[in-house]
N, CA and C atoms of all chains as a GROMACS GRO file, in nm:
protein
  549
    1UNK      N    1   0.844   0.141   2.187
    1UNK     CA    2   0.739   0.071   2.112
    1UNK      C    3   0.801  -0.026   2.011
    2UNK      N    4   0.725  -0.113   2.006
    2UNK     CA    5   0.826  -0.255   1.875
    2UNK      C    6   0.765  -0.223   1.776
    3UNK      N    7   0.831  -0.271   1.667
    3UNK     CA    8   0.835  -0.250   1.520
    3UNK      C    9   0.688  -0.227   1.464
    4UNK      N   10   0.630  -0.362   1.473
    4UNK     CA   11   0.526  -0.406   1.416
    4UNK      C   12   0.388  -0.349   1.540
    5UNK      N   13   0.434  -0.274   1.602
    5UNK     CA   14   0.300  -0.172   1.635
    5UNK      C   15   0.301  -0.080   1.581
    6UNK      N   16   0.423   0.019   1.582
    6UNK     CA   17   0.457   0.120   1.508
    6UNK      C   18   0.411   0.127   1.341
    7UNK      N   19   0.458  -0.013   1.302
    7UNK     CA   20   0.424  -0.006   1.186
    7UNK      C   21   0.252  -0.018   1.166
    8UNK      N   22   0.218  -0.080   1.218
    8UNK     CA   23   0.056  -0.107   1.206
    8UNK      C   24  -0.007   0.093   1.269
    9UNK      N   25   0.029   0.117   1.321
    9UNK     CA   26  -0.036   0.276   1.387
    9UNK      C   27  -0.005   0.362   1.242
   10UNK      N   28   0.120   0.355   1.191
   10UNK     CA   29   0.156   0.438   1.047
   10UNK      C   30   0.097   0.395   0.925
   11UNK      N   31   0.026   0.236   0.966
   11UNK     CA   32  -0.056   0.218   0.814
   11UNK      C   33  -0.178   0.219   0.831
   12UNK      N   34  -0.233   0.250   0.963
   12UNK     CA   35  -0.344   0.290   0.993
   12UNK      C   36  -0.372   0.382   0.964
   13UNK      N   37  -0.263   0.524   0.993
   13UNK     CA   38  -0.284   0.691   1.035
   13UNK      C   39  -0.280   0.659   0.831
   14UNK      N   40  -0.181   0.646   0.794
   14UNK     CA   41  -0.165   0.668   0.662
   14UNK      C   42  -0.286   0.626   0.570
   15UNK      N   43  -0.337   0.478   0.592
   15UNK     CA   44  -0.456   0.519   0.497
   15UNK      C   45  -0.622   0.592   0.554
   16UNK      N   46  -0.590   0.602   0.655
   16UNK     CA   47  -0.688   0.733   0.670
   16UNK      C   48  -0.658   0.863   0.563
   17UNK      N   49  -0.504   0.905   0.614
   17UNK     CA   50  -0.489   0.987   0.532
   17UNK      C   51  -0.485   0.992   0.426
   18UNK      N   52  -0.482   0.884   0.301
   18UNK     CA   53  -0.559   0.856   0.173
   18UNK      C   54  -0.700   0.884   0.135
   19UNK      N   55  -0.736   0.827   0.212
   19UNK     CA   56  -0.914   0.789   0.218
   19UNK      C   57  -0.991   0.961   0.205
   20UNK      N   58  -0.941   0.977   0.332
   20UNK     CA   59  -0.952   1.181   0.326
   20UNK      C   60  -0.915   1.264   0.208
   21UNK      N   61  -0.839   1.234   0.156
   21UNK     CA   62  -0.724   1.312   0.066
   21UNK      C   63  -0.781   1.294  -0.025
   22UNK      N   64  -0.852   1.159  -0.090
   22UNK     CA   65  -0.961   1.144  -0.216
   22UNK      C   66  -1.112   1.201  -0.199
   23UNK      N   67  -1.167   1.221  -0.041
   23UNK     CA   68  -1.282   1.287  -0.011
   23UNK      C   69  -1.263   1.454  -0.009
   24UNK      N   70  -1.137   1.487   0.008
   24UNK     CA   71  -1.154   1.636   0.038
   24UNK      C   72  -1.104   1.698  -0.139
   25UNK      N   73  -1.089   1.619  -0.224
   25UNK     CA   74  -1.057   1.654  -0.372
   25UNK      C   75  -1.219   1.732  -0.406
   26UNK      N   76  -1.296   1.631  -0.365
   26UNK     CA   77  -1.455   1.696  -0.463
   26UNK      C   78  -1.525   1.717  -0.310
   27UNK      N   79  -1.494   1.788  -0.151
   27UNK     CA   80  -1.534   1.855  -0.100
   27UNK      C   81  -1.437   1.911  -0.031
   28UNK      N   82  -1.395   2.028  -0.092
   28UNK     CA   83  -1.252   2.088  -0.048
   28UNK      C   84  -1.321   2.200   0.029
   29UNK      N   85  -1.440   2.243   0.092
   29UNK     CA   86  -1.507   2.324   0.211
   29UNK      C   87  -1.552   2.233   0.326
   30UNK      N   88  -1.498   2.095   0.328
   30UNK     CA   89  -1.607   2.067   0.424
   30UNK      C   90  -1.473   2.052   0.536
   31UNK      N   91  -1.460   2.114   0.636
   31UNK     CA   92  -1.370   2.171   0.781
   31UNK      C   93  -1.343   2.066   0.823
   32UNK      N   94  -1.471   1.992   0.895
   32UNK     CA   95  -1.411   1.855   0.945
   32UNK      C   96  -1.322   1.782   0.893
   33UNK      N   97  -1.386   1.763   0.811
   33UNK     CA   98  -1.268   1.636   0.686
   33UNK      C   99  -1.138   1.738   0.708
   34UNK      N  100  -1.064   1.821   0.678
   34UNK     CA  101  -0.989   1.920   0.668
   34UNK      C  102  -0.902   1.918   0.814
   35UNK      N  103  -0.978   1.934   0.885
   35UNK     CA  104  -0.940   1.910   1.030
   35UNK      C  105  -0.889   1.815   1.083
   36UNK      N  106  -0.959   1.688   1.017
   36UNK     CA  107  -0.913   1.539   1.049
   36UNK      C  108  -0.766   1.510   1.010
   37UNK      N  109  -0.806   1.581   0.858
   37UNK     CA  110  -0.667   1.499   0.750
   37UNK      C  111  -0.550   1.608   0.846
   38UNK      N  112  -0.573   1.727   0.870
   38UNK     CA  113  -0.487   1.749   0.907
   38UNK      C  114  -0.415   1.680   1.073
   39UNK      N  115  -0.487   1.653   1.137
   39UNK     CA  116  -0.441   1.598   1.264
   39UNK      C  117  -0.393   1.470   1.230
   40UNK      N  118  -0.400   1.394   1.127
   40UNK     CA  119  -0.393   1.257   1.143
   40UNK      C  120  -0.245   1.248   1.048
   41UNK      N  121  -0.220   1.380   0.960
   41UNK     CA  122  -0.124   1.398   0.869
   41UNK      C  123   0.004   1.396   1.014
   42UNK      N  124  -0.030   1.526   1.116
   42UNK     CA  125   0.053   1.548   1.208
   42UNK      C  126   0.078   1.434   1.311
   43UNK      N  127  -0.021   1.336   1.363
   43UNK     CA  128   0.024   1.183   1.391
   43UNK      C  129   0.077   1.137   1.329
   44UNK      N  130   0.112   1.111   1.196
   44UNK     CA  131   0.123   0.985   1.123
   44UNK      C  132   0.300   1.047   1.082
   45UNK      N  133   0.319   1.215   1.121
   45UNK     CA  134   0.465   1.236   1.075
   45UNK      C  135   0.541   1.187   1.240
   46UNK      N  136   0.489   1.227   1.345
   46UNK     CA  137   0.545   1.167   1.468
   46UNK      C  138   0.574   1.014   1.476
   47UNK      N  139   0.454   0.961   1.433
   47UNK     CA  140   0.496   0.762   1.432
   47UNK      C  141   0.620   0.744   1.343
   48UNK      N  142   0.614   0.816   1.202
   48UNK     CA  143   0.705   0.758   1.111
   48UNK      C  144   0.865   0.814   1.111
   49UNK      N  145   0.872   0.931   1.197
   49UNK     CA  146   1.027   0.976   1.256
   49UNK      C  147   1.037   0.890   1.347
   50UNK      N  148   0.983   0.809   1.479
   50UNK     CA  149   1.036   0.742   1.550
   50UNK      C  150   1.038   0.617   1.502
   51UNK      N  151   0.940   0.609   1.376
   51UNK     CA  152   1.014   0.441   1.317
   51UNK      C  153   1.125   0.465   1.274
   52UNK      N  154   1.174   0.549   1.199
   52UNK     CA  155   1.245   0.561   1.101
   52UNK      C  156   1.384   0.575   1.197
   53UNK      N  157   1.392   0.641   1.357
   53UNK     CA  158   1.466   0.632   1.389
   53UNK      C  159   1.503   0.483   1.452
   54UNK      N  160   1.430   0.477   1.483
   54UNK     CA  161   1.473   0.282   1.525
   54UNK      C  162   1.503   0.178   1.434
   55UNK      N  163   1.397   0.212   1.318
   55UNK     CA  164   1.403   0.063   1.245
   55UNK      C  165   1.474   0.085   1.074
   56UNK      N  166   1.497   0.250   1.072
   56UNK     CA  167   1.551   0.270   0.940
   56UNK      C  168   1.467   0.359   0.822
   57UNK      N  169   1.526   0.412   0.726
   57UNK     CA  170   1.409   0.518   0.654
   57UNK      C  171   1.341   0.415   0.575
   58UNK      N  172   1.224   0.496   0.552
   58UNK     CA  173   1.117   0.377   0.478
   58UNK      C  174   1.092   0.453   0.373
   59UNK      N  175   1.208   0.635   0.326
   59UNK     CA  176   1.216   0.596   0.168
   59UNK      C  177   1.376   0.622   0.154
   60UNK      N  178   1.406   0.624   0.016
   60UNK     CA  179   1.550   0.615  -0.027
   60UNK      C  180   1.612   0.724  -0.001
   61UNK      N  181   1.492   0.866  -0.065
   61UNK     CA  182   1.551   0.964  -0.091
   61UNK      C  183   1.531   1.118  -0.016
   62UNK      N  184   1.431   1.060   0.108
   62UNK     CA  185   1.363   1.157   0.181
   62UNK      C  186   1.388   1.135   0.324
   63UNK      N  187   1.425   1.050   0.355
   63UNK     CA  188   1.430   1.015   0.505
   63UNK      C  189   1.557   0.997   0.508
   64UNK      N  190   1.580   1.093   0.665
   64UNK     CA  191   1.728   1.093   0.708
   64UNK      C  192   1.842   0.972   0.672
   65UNK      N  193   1.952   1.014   0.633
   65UNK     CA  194   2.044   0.829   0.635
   65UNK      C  195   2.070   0.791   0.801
   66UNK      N  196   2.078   0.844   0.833
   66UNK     CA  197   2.110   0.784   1.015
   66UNK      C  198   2.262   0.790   0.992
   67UNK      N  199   2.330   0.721   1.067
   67UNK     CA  200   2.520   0.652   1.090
   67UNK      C  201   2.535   0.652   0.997
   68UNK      N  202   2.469   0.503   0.947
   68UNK     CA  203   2.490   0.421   0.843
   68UNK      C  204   2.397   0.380   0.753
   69UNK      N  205   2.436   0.333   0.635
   69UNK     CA  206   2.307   0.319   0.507
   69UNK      C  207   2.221   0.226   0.524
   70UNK      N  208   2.092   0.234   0.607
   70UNK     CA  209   2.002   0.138   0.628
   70UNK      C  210   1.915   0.050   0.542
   71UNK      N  211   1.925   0.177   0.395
   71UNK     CA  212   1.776   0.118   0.295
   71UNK      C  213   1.816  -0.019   0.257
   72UNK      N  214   1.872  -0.075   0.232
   72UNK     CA  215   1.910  -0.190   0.216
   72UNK      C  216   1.880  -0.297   0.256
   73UNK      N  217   1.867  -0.287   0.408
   73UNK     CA  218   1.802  -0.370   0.507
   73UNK      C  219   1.714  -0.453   0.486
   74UNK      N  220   1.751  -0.610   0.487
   74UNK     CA  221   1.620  -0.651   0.495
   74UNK      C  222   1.513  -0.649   0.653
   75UNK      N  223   1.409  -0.710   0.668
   75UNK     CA  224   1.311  -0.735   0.550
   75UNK      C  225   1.213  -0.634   0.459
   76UNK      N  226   1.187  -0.640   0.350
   76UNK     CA  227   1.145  -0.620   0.248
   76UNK      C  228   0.978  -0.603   0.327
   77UNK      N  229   0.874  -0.524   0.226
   77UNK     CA  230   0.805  -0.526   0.223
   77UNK      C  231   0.683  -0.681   0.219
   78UNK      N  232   0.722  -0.722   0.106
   78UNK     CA  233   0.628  -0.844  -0.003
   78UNK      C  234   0.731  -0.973   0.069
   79UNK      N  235   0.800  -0.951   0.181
   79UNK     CA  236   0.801  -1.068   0.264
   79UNK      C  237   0.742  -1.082   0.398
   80UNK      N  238   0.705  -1.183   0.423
   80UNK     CA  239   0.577  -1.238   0.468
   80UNK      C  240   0.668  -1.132   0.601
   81UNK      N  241   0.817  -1.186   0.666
   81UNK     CA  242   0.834  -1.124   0.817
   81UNK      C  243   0.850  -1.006   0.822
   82UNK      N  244   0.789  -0.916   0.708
   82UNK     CA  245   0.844  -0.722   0.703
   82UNK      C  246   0.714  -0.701   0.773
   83UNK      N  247   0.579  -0.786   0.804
   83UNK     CA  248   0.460  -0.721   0.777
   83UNK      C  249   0.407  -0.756   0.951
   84UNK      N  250   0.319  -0.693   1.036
   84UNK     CA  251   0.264  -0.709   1.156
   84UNK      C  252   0.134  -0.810   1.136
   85UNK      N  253   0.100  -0.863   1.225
   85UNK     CA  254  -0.018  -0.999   1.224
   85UNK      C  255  -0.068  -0.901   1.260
   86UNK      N  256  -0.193  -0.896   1.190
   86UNK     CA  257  -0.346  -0.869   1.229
   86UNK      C  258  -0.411  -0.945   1.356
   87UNK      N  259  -0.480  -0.821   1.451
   87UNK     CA  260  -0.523  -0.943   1.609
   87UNK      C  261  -0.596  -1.058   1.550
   88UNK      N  262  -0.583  -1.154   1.623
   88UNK     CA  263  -0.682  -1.330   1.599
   88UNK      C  264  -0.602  -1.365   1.467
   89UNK      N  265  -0.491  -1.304   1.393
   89UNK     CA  266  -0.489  -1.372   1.270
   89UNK      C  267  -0.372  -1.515   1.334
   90UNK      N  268  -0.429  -1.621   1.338
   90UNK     CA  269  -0.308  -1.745   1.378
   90UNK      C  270  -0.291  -1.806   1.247
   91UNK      N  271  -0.183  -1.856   1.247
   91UNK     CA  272  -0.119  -1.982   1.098
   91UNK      C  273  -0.229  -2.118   1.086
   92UNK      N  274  -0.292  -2.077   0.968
   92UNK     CA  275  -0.407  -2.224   0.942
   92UNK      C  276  -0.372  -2.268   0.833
   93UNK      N  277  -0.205  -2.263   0.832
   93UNK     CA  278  -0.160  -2.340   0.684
   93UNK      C  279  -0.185  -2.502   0.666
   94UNK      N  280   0.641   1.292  -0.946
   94UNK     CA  281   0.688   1.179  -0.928
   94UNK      C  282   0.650   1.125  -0.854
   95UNK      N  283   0.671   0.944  -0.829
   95UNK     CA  284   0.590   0.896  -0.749
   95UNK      C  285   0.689   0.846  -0.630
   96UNK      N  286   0.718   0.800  -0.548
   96UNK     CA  287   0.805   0.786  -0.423
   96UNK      C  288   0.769   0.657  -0.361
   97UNK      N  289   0.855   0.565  -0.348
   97UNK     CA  290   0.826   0.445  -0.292
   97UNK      C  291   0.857   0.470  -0.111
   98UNK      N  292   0.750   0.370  -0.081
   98UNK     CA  293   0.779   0.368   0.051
   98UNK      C  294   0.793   0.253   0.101
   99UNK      N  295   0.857   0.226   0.186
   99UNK     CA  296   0.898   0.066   0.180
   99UNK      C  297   0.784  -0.009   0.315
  100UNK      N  298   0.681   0.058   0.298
  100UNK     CA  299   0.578  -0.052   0.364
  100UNK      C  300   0.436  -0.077   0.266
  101UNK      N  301   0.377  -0.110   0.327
  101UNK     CA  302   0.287  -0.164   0.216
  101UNK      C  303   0.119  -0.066   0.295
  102UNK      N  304   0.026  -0.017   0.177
  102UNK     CA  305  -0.055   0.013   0.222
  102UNK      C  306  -0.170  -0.022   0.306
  103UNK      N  307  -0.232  -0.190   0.262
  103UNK     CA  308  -0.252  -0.239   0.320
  103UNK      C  309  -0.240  -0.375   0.345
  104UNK      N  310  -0.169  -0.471   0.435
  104UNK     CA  311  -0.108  -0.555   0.466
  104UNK      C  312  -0.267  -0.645   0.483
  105UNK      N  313  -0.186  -0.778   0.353
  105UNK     CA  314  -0.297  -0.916   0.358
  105UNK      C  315  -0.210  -1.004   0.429
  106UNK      N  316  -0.293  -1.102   0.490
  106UNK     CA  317  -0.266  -1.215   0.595
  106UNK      C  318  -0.315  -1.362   0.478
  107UNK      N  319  -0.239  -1.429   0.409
  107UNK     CA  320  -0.298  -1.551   0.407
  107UNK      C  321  -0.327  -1.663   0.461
  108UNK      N  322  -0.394  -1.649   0.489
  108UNK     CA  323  -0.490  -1.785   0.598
  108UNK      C  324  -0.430  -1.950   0.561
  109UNK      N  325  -0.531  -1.895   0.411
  109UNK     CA  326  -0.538  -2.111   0.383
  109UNK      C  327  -0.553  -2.038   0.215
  110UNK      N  328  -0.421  -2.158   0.187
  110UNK     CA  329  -0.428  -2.170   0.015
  110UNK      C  330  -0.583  -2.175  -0.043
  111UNK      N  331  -0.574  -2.116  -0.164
  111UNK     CA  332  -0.708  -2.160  -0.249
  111UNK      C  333  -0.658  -2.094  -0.419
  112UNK      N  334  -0.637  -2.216  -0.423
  112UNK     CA  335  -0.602  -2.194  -0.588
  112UNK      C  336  -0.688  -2.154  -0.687
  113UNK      N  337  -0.852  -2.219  -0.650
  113UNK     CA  338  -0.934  -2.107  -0.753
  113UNK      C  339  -0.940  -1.973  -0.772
  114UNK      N  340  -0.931  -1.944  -0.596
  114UNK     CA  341  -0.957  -1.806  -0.585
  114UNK      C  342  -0.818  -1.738  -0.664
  115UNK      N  343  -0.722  -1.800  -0.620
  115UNK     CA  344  -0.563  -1.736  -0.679
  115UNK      C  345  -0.595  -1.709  -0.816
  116UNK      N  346  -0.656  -1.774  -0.904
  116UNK     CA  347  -0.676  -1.789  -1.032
  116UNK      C  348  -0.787  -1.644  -1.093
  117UNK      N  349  -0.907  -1.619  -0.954
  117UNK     CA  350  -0.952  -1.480  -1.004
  117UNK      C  351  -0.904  -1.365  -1.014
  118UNK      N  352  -0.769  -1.397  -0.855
  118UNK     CA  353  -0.725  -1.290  -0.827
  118UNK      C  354  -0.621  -1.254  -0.959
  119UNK      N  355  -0.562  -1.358  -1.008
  119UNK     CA  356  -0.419  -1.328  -1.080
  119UNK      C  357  -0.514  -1.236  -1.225
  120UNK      N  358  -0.594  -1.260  -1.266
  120UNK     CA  359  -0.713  -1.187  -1.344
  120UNK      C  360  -0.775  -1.048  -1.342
  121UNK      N  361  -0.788  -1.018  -1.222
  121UNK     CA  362  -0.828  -0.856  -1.128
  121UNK      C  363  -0.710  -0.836  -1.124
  122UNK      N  364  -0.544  -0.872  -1.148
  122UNK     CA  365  -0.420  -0.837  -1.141
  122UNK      C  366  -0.413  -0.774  -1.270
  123UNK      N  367  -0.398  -0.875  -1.370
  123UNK     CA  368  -0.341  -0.839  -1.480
  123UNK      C  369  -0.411  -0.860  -1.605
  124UNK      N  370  -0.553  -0.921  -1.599
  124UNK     CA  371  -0.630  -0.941  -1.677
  124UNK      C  372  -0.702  -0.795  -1.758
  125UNK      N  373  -0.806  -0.794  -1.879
  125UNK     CA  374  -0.844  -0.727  -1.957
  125UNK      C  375  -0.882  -0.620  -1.896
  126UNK      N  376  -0.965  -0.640  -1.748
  126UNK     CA  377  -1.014  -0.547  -1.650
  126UNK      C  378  -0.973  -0.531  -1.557
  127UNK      N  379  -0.827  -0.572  -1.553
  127UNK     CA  380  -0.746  -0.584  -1.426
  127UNK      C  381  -0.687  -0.442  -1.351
  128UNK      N  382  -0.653  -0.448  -1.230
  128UNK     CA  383  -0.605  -0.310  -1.209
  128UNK      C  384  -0.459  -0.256  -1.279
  129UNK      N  385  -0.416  -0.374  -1.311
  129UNK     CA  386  -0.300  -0.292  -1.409
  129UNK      C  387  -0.394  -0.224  -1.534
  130UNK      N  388  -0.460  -0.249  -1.639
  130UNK     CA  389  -0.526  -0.162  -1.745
  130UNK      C  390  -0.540  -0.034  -1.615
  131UNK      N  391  -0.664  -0.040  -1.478
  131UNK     CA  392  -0.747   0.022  -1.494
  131UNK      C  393  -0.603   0.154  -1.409
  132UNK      N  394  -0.514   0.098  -1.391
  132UNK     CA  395  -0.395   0.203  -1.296
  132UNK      C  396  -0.333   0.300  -1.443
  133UNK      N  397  -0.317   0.190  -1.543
  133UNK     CA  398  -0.264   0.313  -1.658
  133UNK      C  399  -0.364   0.386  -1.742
  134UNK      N  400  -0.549   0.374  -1.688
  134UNK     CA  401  -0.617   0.420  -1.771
  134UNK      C  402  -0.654   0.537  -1.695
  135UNK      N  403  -0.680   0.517  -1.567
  135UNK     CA  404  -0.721   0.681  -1.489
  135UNK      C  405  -0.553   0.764  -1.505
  136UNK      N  406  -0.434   0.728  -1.573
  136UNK     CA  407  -0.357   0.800  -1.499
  136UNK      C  408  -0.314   0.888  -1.665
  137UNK      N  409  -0.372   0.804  -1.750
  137UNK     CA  410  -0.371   0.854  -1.889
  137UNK      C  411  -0.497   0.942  -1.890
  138UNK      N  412  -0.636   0.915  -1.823
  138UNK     CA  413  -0.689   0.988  -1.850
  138UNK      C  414  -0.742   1.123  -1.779
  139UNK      N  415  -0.647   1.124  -1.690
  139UNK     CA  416  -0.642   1.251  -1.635
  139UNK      C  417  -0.581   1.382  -1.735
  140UNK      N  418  -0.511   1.338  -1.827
  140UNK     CA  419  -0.450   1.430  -1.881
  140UNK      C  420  -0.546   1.541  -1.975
  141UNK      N  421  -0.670   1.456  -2.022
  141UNK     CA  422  -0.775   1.497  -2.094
  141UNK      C  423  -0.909   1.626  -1.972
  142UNK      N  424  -0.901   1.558  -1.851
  142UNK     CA  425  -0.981   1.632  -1.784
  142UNK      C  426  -1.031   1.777  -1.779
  143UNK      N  427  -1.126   1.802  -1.749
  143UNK     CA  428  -1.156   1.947  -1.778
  143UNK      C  429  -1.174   2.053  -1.648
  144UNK      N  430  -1.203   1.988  -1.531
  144UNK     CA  431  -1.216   2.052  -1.394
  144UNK      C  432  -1.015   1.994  -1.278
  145UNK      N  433  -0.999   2.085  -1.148
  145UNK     CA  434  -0.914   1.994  -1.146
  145UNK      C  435  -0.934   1.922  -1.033
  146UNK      N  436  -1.089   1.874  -0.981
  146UNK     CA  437  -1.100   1.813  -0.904
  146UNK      C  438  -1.094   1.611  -0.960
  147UNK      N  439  -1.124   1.683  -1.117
  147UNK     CA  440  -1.101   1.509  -1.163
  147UNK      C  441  -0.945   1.489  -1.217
  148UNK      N  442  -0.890   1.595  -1.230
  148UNK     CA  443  -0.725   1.584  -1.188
  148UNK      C  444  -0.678   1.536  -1.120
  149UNK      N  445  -0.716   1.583  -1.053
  149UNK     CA  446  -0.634   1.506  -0.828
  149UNK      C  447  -0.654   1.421  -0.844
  150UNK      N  448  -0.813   1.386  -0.897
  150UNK     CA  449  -0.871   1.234  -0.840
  150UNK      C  450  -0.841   1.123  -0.926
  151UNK      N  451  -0.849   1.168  -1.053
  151UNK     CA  452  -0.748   1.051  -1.113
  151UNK      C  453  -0.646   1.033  -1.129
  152UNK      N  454  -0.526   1.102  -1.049
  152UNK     CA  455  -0.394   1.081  -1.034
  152UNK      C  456  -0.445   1.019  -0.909
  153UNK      N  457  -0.466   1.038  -0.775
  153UNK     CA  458  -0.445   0.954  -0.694
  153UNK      C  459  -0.549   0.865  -0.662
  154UNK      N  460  -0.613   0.826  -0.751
  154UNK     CA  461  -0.684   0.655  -0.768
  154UNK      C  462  -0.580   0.580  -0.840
  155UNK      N  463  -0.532   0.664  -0.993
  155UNK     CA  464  -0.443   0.602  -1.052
  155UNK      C  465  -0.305   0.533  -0.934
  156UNK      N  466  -0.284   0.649  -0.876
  156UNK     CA  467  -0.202   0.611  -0.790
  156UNK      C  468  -0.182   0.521  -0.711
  157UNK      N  469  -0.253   0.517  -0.627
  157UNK     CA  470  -0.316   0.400  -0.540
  157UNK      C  471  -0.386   0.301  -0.586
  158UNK      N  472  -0.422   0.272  -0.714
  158UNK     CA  473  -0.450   0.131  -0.774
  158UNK      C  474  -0.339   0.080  -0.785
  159UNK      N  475  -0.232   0.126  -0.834
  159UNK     CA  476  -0.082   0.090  -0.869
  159UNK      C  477   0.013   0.033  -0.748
  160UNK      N  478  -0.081   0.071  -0.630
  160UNK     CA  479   0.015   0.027  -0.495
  160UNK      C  480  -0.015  -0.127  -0.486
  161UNK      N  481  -0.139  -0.177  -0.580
  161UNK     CA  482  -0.122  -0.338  -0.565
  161UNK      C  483  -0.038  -0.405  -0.609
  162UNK      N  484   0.081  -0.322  -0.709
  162UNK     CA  485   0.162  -0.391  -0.760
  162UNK      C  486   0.284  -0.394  -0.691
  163UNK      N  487   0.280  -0.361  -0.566
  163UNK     CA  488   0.385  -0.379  -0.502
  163UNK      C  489   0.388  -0.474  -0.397
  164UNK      N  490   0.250  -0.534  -0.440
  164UNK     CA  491   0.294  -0.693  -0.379
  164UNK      C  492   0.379  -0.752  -0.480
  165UNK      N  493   0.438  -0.844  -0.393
  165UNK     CA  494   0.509  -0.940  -0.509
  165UNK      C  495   0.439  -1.049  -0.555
  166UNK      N  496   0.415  -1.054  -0.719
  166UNK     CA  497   0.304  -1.163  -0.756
  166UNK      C  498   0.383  -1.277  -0.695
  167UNK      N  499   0.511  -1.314  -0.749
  167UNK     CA  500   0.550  -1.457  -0.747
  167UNK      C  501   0.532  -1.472  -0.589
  168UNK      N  502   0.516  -1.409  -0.481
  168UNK     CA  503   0.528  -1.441  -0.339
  168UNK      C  504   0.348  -1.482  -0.295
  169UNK      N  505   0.277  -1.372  -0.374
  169UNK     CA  506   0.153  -1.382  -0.354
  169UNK      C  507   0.089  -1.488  -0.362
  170UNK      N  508   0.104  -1.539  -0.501
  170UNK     CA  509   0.034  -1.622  -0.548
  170UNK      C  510   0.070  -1.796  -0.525
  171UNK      N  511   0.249  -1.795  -0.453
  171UNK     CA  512   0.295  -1.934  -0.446
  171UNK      C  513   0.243  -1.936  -0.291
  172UNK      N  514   0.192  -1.780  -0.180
  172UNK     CA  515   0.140  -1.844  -0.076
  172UNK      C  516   0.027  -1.899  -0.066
  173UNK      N  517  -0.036  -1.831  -0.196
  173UNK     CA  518  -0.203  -1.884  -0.219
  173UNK      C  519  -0.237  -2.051  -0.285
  174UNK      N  520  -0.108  -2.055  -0.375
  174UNK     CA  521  -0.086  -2.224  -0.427
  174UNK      C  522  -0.020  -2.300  -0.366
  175UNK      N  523   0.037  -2.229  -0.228
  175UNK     CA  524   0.142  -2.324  -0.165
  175UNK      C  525   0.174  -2.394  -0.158
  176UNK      N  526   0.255  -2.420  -0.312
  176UNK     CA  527   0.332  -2.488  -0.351
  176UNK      C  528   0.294  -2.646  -0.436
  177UNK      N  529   0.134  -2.633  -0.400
  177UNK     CA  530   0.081  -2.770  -0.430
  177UNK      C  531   0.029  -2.777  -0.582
  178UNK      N  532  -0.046  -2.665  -0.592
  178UNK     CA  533  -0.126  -2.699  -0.754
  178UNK      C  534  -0.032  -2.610  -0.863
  179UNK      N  535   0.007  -2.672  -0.944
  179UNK     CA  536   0.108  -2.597  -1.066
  179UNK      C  537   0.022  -2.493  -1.173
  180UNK      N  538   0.075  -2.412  -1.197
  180UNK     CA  539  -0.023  -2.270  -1.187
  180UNK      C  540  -0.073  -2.339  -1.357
  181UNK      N  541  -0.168  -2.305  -1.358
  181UNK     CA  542  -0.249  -2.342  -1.547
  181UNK      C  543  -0.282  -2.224  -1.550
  182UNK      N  544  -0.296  -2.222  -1.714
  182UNK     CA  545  -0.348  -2.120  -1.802
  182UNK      C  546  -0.456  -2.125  -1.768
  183UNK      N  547  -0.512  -2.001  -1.820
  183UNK     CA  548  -0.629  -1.968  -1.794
  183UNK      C  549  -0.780  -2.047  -1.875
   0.00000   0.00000   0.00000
């Protein structure tokens, strides 16, 4: 799988798993929600070990070092080529 | 503690410059009511809370308001002025 799918599936699974995580604070009985966050917690750790094995850890101090010291790597987040195009999004600069 | 992750939560696409709009946004950034006040005000005022469901919840709103600051303004805002209108005071 290439980068920028991977990455778009892990910021998908991940802010689900936000979104849940602030709903199940003030309904911590309701199963479904519970059920969800948990399946989507257990997707979202599978996408981000096989990014992390291809493209490098995405934190400093928690994710495996691999060989060699990857964090370093560019690109960066807050540059424009770290990030995946949204479908239909074309350049209308 | 809080833990950086080196992607972004949710990824903006800029289309087409618009410097007015840049001008509200830089305001909802860092302005009187901006999410910087409102990221250090839920995260201060969790400490006062009395249940701990408004614990959780204002640590991780606080939290996640704070992930806007990991855009980079100077990148943000020169794709939104690109490069044409020289930024003015407010």
């Amino acid at each position: 799988m290439e980068r920028d799918e991977l990455l778009k599936d892990l910021t998908i699974l991940d802010f689900m798993a936000v979104d849940l995580g602030l709903f199940l604070n003030t309904h911590e009985n309701d199963r479904e929600a519970l059920l969800t966050y948990n399946s989507i917690i257990e997707r979202a750790d599978r996408v981000r070990q096989t990014y992390e094995k291809m493209y490098g850890p995405l934190c400093s101090f928690r994710s495996y070092g691999g060989d060699y010291w990857r964090w370093p790597e560019e690109p960066w987040p807050w540059e424009e080529e770290f990030n995946f195009e949204f479908s239909g999004g074309g350049e209308e600069r | 503690m809080w833990i950086y992750e080196k992607k972004l939560e949710y990824p903006i696409k800029i289309k087409k410059t618009n410097p007015r709009l840049a001008k509200v946004i830089i305001t909802q950034y860092g302005g009187p009511d901006g999410e910087l006040g409102a990221a250090l005000r839920y995260l201060s005022q969790r400490f006062t809370m009395v249940t701990p469901q408004a614990k959780a919840t204002l640590n991780d709103i606080g939290t996640s308001v704070s992930e806007m600051f990991r855009l980079s303004p100077p990148s943000f805002f020169e794709a939104l002025y690109h490069r044409i209108a020289p930024f003015e005071g407010q």
